[in-house]
C-alpha positions in Angstrom: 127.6 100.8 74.2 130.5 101.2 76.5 133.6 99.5 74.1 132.6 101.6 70.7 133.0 105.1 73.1 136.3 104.1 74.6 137.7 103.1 71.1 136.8 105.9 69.4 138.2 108.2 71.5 141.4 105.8 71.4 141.7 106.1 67.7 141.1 110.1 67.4 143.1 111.1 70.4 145.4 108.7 72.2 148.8 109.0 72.2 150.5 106.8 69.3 152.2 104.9 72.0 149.4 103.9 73.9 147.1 103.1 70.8 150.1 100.7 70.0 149.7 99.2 73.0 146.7 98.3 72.6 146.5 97.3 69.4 149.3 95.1 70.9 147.5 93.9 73.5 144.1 93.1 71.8 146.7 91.2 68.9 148.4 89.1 71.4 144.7 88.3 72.7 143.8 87.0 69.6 147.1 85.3 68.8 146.4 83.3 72.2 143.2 82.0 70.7 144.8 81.1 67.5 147.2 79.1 68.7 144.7 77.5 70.9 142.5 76.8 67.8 145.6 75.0 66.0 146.2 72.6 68.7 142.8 71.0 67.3 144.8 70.4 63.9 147.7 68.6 65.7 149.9 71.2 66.6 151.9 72.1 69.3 152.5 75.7 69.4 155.0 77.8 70.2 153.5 79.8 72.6 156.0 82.1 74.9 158.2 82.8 71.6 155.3 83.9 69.4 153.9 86.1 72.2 157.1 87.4 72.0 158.1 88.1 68.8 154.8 89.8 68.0 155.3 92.1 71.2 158.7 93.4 70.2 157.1 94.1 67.1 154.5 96.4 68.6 157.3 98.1 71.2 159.2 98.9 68.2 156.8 100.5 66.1 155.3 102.4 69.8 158.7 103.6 70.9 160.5 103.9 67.4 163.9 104.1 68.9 166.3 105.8 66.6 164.5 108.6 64.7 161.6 110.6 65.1 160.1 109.4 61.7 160.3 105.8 62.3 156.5 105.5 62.2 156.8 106.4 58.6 155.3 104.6 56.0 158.7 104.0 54.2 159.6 102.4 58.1 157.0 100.7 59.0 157.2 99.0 55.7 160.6 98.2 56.2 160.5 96.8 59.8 157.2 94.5 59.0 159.0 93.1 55.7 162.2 92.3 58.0 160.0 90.9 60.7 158.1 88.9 57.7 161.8 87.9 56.7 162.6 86.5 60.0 159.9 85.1 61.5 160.6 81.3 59.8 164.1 81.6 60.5 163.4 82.4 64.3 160.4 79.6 64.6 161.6 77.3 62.9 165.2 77.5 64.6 163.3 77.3 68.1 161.4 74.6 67.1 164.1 72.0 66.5 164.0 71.8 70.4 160.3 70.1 70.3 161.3 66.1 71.5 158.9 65.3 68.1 160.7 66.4 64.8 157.2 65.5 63.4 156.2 69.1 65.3 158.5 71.5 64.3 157.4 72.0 60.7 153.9 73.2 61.9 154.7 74.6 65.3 156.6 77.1 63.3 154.4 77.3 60.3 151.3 78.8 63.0 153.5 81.0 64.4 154.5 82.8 61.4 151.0 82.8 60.3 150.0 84.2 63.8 152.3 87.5 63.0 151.0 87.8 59.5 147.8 87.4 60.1 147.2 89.5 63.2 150.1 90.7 64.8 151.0 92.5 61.1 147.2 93.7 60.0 146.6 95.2 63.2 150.2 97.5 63.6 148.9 98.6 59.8 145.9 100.6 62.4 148.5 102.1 64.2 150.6 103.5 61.3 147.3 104.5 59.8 147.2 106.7 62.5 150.4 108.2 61.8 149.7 108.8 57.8 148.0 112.0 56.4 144.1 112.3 57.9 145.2 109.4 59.9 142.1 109.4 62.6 139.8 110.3 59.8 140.6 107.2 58.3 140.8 105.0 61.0 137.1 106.7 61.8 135.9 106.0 58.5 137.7 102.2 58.6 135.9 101.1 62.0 132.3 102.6 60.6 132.0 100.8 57.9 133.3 98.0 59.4 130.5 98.0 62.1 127.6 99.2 59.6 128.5 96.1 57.7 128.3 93.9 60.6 125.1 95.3 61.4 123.0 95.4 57.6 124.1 92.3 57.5 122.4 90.4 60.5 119.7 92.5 60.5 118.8 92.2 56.7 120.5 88.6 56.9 119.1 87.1 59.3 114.9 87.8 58.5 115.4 87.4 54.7 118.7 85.9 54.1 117.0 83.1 51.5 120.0 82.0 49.7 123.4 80.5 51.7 126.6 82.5 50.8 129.0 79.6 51.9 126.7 77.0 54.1 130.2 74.5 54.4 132.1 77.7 56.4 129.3 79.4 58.0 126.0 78.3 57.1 124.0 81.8 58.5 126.0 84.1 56.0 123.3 84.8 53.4 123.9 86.5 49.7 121.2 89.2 50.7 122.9 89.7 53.9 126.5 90.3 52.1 124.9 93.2 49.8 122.6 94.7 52.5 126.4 94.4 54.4 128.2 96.0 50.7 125.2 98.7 50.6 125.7 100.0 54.5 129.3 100.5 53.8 128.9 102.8 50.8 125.8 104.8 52.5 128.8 105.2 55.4 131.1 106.0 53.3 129.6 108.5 51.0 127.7 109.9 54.2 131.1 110.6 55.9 132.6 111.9 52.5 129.8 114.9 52.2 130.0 115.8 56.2 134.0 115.0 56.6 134.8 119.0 56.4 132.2 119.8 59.2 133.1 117.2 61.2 136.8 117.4 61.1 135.9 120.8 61.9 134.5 120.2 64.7 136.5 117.5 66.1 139.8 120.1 65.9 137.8 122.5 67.6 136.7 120.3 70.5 140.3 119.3 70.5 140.1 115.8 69.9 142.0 115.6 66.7 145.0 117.4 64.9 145.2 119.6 61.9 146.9 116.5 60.4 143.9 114.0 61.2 141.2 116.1 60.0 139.7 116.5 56.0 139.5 119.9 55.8 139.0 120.1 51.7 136.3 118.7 50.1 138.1 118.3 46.8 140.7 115.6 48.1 138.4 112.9 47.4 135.9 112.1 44.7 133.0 110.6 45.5 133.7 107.6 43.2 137.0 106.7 44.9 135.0 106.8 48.3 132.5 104.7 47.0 135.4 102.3 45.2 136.7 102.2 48.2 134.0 101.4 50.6 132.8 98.4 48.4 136.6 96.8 48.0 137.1 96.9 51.9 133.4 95.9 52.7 135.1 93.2 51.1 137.8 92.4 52.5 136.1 92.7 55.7 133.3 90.1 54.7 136.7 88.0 53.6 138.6 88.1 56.7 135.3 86.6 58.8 134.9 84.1 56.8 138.5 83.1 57.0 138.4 83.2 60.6 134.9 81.2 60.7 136.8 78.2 58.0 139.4 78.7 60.7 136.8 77.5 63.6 134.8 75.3 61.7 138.2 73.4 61.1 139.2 73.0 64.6 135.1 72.2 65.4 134.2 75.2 67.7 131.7 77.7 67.6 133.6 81.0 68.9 137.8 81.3 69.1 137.1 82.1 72.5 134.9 83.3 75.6 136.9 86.5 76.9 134.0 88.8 76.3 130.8 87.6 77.5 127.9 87.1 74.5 130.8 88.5 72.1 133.0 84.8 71.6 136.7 85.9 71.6 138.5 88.5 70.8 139.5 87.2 67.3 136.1 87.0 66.5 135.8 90.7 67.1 138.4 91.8 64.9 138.4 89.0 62.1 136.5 91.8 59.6 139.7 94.3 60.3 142.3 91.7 60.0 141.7 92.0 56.3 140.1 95.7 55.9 142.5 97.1 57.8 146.0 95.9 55.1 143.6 97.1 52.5 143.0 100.7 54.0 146.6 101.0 54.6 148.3 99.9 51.2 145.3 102.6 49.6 146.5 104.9 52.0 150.4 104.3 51.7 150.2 104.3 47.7 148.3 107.5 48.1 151.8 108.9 50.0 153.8 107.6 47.7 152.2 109.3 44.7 152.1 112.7 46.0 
């Protein structure tokens, strides 16, 4: 009641810099709890360099020294592939200093998956916010998101009968998954028929740009939006059970306890860690084709 408010008034009117910094902020969270997580597989982490690697990656893409446009697509591709590129030379190099070579390889090996895996999903929010109907999308990405979340406990839970994948996380139901699939379409085509209006709206109450807003009803078809819905329902499905193989692994129950009732702050953005890449490749391949 109080977070979903204060986030979506992030994503529609904050400044780029400071929705970078948080996205930043909330990564690093959940990079902390990773890398707590792996120490239960036998490693030893790289802590202070991964926290800050992945934060000059998110000052870079905030501040984009340089050139106005550095927040384009073609930019932000460029800088995540040359972070990508680098991050096994850097961790690696630091971790020859571990006193156990044994370490080193997977030390390294979590820190690199740390960037890719959060640090890198969550910057692709923050240049969605920078592409064409950039809020819009982000809008439309966190919805269906939450409505999945939602169909699926509520439906899952009382008449989930058959286990999705009882070794990883033994409540995920099959009925629960396609009440999750169905939400996200109804979302999806709800907020394709009232996207003029409401764009509309939002520009007039200020809290959007002409660039954020859908303003034709002709620049999507209905079956794209519904394409769409269902491949990052997903990918969203996906990316929490990815996260719950990663917990069941290293034998704990939530990656953390920084929001009271919630688990940690991993576990609230494991579905996005996965929808989001999605969202943003659809949305970049859509720039590059016009």
């Amino acid at each position: 009641m109080i977070l979903i408010p204060l986030v979506l008034l992030l994503i529609l009117r904050a400044p780029i810099e400071v929705l970078a910094f948080v996205a930043g902020v909330v990564a690093l969270l959940a990079i902390r709890e990773l890398l707590q997580l792996s120490e239960a597989y036998g490693s030893r982490p790289l802590h202070l360099p991964t926290y800050i690697f992945c934060g000059l990656f998110f000052f870079l893409i905030a501040f984009h020294p340089g050139t106005p446009d550095l927040m384009s697509t073609g930019a932000f591709t460029y800088f995540g592939l040359a972070f990508c590129v680098l991050a096994p030379f850097v961790f690696l190099t630091l971790a020859m200093r571990n006193d156990e070579l044994a370490s080193g390889f997977p030390a390294a090996r979590v820190s690199v998956f740390a960037f890719v895996f959060i640090a890198l999903p969550m910057a692709c929010v923050v240049q969605l916010r920078e592409q064409w109907l950039g809020a819009m999308m982000l809008l439309y990405l966190l919805l269906l998101v939450w409505a999945g979340d939602i169909f699926a406990y509520f439906i899952g839970k009382p008449f989930g009968r058959h286990r999705m994948s009882p070794r990883i996380s033994p409540h995920k139901t099959w009925e629960g998954s396609l009440a999750s699939v169905a939400a996200s379409v109804i979302v999806g085509v709800l907020l394709f028929q009232g996207a003029v209006p409401l764009s509309s709206q939002l520009l007039r109450v200020g809290l959007i740009e002409r660039k954020d807003g859908v303003f034709s009803a002709s620049q999507f078809s209905l079956a794209q939006v519904i394409v769409i819905s269902i491949v990052l329902n997903v990918a969203a499905q996906l990316g929490d059970l990815v996260e719950s193989l990663v917990k069941r692994g290293a034998g704990v129950k939530d990656s953390g306890a920084i929001l009271p009732g919630h688990g940690g702050m991993l576990d609230r953005i494991d579905a996005l860690l996965f929808a989001a890449p999605v969202l943003w490749i659809i949305a970049a391949w859509r720039v590059m084709m016009q």
